[in-house]
C-alpha positions in Angstrom: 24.5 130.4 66.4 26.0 126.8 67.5 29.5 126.1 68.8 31.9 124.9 66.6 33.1 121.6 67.4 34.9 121.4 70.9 38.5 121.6 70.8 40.4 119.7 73.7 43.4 121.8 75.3 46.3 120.2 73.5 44.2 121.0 70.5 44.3 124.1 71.5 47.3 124.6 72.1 48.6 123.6 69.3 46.5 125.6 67.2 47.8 128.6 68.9 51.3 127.7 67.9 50.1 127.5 64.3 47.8 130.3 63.4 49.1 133.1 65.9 52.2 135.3 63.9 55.3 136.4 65.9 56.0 140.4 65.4 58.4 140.8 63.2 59.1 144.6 64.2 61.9 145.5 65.9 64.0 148.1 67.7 67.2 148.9 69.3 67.6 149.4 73.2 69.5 150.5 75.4 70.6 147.8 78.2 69.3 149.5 81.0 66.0 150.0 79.1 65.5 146.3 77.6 64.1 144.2 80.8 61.2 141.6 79.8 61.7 142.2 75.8 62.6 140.0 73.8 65.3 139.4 71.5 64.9 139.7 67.8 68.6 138.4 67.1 70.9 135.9 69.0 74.1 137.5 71.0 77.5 135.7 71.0 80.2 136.8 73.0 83.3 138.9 71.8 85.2 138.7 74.8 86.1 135.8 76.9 84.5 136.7 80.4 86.1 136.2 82.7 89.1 137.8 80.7 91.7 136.9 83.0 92.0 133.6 85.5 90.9 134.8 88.9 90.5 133.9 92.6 86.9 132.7 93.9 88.1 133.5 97.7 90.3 135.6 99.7 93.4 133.1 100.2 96.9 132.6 99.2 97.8 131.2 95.1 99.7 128.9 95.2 100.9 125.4 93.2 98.4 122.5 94.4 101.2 120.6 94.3 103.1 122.0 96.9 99.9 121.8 99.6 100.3 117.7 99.1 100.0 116.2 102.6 99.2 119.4 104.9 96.4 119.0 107.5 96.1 120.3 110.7 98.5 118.0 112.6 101.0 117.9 110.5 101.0 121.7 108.1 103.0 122.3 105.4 105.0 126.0 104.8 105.6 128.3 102.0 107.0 131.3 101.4 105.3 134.8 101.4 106.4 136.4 97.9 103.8 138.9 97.8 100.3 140.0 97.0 98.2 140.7 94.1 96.2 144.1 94.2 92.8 144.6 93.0 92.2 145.7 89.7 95.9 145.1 88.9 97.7 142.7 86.9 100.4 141.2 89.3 104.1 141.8 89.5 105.4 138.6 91.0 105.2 135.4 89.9 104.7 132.0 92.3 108.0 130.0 92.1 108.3 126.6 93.7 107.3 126.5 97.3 106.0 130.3 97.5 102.7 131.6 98.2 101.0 134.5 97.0 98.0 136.6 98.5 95.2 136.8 96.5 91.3 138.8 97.5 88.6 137.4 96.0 88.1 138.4 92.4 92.2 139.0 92.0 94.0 138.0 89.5 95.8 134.5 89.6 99.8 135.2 89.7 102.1 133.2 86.7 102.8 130.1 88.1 99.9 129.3 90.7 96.9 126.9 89.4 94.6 127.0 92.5 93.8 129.0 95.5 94.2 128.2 99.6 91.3 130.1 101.4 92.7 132.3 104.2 90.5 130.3 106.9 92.7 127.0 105.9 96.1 128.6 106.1 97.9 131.1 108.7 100.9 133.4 107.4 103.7 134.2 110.4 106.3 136.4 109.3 106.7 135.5 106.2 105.7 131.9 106.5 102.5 130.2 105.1 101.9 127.2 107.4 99.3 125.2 105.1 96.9 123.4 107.0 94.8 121.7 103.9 96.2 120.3 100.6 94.3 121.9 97.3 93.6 120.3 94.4 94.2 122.0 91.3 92.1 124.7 89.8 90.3 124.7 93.1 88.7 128.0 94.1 89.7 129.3 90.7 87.9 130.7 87.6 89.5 129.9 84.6 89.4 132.7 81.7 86.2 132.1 79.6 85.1 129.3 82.1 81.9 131.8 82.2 81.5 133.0 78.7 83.6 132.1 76.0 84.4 134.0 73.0 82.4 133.3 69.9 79.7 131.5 71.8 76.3 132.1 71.2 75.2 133.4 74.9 71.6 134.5 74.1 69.4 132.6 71.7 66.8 135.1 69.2 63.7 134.8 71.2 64.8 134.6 75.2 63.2 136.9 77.0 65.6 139.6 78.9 65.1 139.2 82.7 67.5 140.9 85.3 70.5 137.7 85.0 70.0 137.9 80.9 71.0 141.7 81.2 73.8 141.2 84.0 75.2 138.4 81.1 75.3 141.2 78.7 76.8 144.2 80.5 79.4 141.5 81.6 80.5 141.9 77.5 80.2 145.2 77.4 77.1 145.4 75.3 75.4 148.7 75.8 71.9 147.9 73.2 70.1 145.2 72.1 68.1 145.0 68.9 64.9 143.3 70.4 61.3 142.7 69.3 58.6 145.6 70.0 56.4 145.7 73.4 53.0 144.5 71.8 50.2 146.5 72.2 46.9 144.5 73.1 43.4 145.8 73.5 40.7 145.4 75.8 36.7 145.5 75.1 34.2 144.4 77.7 30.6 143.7 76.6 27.1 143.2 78.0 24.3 146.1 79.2 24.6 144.6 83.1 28.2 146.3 83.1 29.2 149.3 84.3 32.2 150.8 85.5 34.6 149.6 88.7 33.9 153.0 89.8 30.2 152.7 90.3 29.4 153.6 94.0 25.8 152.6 94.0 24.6 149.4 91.5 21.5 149.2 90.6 19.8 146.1 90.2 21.3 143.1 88.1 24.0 145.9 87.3 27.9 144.5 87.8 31.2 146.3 87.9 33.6 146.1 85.1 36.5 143.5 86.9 37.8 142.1 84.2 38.8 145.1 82.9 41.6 145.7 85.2 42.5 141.7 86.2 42.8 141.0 82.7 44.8 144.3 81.8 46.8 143.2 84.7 47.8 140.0 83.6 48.9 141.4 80.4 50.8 144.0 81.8 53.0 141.2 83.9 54.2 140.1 80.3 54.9 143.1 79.0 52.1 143.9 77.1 51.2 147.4 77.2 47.2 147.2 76.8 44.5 149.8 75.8 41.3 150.1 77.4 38.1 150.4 75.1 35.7 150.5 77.7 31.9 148.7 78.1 29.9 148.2 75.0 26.5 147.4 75.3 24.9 144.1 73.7 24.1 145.6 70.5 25.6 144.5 67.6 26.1 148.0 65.8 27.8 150.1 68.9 29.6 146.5 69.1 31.1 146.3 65.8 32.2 149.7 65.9 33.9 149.9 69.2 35.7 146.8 68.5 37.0 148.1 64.7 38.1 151.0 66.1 39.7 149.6 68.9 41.2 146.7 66.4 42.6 149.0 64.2 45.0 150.5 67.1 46.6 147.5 68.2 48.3 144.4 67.8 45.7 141.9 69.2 42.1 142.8 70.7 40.4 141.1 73.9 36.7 140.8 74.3 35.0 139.4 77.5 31.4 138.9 78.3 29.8 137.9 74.9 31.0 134.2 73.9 28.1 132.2 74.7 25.1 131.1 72.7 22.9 133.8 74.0 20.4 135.5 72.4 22.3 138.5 72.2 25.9 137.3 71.8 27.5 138.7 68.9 31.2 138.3 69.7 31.4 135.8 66.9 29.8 138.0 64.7 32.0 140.9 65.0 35.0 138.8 65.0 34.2 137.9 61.5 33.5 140.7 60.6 37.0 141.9 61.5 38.8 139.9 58.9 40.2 136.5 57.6 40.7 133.6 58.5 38.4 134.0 61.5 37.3 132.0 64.4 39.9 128.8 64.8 38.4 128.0 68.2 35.3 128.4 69.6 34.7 126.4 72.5 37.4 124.6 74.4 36.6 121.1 76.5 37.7 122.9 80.0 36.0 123.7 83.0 35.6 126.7 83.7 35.7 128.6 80.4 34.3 126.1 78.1 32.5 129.5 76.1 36.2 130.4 74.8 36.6 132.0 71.1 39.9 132.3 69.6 40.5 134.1 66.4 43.2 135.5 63.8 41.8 138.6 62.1 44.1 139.9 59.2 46.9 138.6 60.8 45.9 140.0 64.5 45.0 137.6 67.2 41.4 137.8 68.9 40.6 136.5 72.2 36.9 136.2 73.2 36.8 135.5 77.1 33.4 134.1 79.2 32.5 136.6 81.6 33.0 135.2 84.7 36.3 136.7 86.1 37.8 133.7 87.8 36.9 131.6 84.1 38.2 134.5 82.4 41.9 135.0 84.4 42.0 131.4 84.2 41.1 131.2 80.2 43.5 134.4 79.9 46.4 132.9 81.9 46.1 129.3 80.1 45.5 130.7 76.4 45.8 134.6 76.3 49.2 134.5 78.2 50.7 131.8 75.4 48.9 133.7 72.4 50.4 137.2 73.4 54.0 135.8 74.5 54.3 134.0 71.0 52.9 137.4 69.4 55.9 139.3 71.3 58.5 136.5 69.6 59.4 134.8 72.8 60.5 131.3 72.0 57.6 129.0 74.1 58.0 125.8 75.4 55.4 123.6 74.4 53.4 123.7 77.5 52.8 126.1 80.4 55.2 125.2 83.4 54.0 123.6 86.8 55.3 122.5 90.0 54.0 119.0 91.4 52.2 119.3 94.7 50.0 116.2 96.5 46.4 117.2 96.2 44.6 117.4 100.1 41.0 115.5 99.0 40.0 113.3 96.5 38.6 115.5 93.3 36.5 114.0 90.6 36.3 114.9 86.9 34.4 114.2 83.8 36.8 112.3 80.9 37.1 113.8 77.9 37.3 117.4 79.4 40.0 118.7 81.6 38.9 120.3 84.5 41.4 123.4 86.2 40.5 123.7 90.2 41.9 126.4 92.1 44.0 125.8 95.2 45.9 126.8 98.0 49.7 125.3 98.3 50.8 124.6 102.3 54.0 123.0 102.9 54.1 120.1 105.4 56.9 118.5 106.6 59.4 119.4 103.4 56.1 118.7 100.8 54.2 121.2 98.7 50.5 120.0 99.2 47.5 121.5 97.4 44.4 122.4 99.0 41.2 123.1 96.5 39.6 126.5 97.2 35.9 125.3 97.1 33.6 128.0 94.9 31.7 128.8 92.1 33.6 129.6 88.8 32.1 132.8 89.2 33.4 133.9 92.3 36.6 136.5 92.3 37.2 135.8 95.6 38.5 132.3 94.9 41.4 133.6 92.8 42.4 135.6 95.4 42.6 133.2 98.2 45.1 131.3 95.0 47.6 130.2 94.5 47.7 128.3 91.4 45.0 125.7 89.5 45.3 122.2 89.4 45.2 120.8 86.2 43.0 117.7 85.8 43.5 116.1 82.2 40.9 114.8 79.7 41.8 111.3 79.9 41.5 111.4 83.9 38.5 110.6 85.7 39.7 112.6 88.6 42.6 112.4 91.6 42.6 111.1 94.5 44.3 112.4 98.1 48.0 112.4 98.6 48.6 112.1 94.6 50.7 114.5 92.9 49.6 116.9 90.5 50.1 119.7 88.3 49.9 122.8 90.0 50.3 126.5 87.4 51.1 128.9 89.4 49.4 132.3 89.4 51.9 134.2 92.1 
């Protein structure tokens, strides 16, 4: 069994966003119940919000034109007509040369178009001295400046973090019709590995990592994910392990068989698991150049190298944009990065982009990146992480104090 011809990691990419389906099955839920799914339809607003025009600070409303000239040397006065109440819509209006008192969040009064924070202004018996002209609309919220009626305020496809769901509860909405959390499974494969729970290995035996790090990494994007355990490297137990794991969810994850080995038969059973197959196998990267990507019967397949580190890595670059366009969450077209100057010079092959795992520091107001030096097998590296620098395939490499695109992992 050969590799198929080497895809690059826009290639990639960009097959993803062709032959991986977005869920079309949906549900209803309640507000408090929705956070990190995604929405199947776009919200607009029924309501202006805020409903009413309101104060951003406790202060006096008042008519901007009336605070013209006032400092601190020279103040101006107003009258004292009253003050609004919390909660309440207010019963005296703001006539020429009056004041009104306002808390933040109150209601502006007829006749006021800005607000006078309490700290610029002193009321004595009655009498506003003014100590700082306002412009108008300053310190004010205009009705709908927020939200406006019959906007669209959330787009089919945004995914529903805490300040999406604050939006919504500001309207009143109580449920959201939203896609369905996706169900992922997870296979690990090779007779040197045995359980995390393994006290005492024997020789050449290795504990099942991937199996929660991987699982992990789904479960941070909402992916609820099944565990099928350790098959061993025959192609029988293999086949029927993965079916039956296939058959129970919406996308299947293998990791430890996507070599050439002798005894690889990743390939194999993803064949056999339906059309159109393998899209991907091997990816011009470093690490995780063994990478097999796959659509069976319209369910995505991930085949991951072995190696933790190359397979969290793999996962996070690949596995993370294959499951998040499987949810229905609109993507943008690449994964996002902060810019931070790399500590040493790094080099790198062209025509294969090469992801190095560092450690941000900030000095003197500047992110800089510092490579965590390891073999692409090691854990331990990922741990000490914070992100990986990517190094692109037409690069030969960077050199110190050059920016450069750091993914973030925390």
């Amino acid at each position: 069994m050969q590799f198929f011809k080497v895809k690059t990691v826009e290639e990639t990419f960009a097959l993803i966003d062709e032959m991986i389906p977005a869920t079309q099955q949906t549900e209803v839920r309640e507000l408090s119940e929705a956070l990190h799914y995604i929405l199947a339809e776009p919200v607009t607003a029924k309501e202006n919000v805020p409903g009413f025009d309101r104060s951003t600070v406790d202060g006096y409303a008042v008519r901007a034109k009336d605070t013209y000239g006032s400092s601190e040397s020279m103040p101006g006065f107003l009258n004292v007509a009253g003050e609004v109440k919390m909660g309440e819509v207010p019963d005296v209006k703001v006539g020429l040369g009056q004041a009104v008192y306002v808390p933040t969040g109150g209601m502006l009064p007829v006749g006021s178009d800005s607000v006078m924070m309490i700290e610029h202004c002193e009321d004595v018996e009655g009498l506003l001295n003014t100590y700082k002209q306002v412009a108008p609309g300053e310190n004010v919220i205009r009705a709908g400046e927020d939200i406006r009626e019959g906007e669209i305020l959330l787009e089919k496809g945004v995914k529903l973090r805490a300040q999406e769901l604050g939006a919504l509860a500001s309207l009143g909405i109580t449920h959201v019709t939203v896609f369905r959390k996706i169900k992922a499974g997870y296979l690990s494969s090779g007779d040197e590995i045995v359980p995390y729970q393994t006290e005492n290995l024997s020789v050449g035996q290795i504990r099942d990592i991937n199996g929660l790090t991987i699982a992990g990494l789904a479960s941070d994007w909402n992916v609820e994910v099944v565990y099928g355990g350790i098959v061993r490297d025959d192609y029988e137990e293999f086949s029927q392990k993965a079916r039956e794991l296939y058959e129970q969810v919406d996308c299947l994850i293998m990791s430890g068989g996507s070599s050439v080995g002798a005894k690889d038969y990743t390939t194999e059973v993803i064949e056999s698991l339906g059309e159109p197959g393998v899209f991907v196998h091997g990816i011009s990267i470093k690490p995780g150049k063994p990478t097999i990507l796959a659509v069976a019967d319209g369910k995505p397949v991930i085949g991951l190298p072995g190696h933790p580190a190359s397979a969290m890595i793999i996962f996070k670059l690949f596995g993370e944009r294959i499951l998040k366009k499987l949810s229905g969450e609109h993507l943008v077209p690449k994964p996002g990065h902060i810019f931070a100057k790399i500590t040493k010079n790094i080099p790198s092959s062209p025509g294969r982009s090469d992801y190095i795992r560092v450690r941000l520091e900030e000095r003197d107001g500047e992110w800089w990146a510092e490579p965590i030096i390891g073999k692409s097998g090691l854990i331990t590296t990922l741990v000490k992480s914070d992100g990986i620098v990517e190094i692109s395939s037409e690069k030969e490499g960077v050199s110190q104090g050059e920016y450069v695109p750091v993914i973030l992992s925390r």
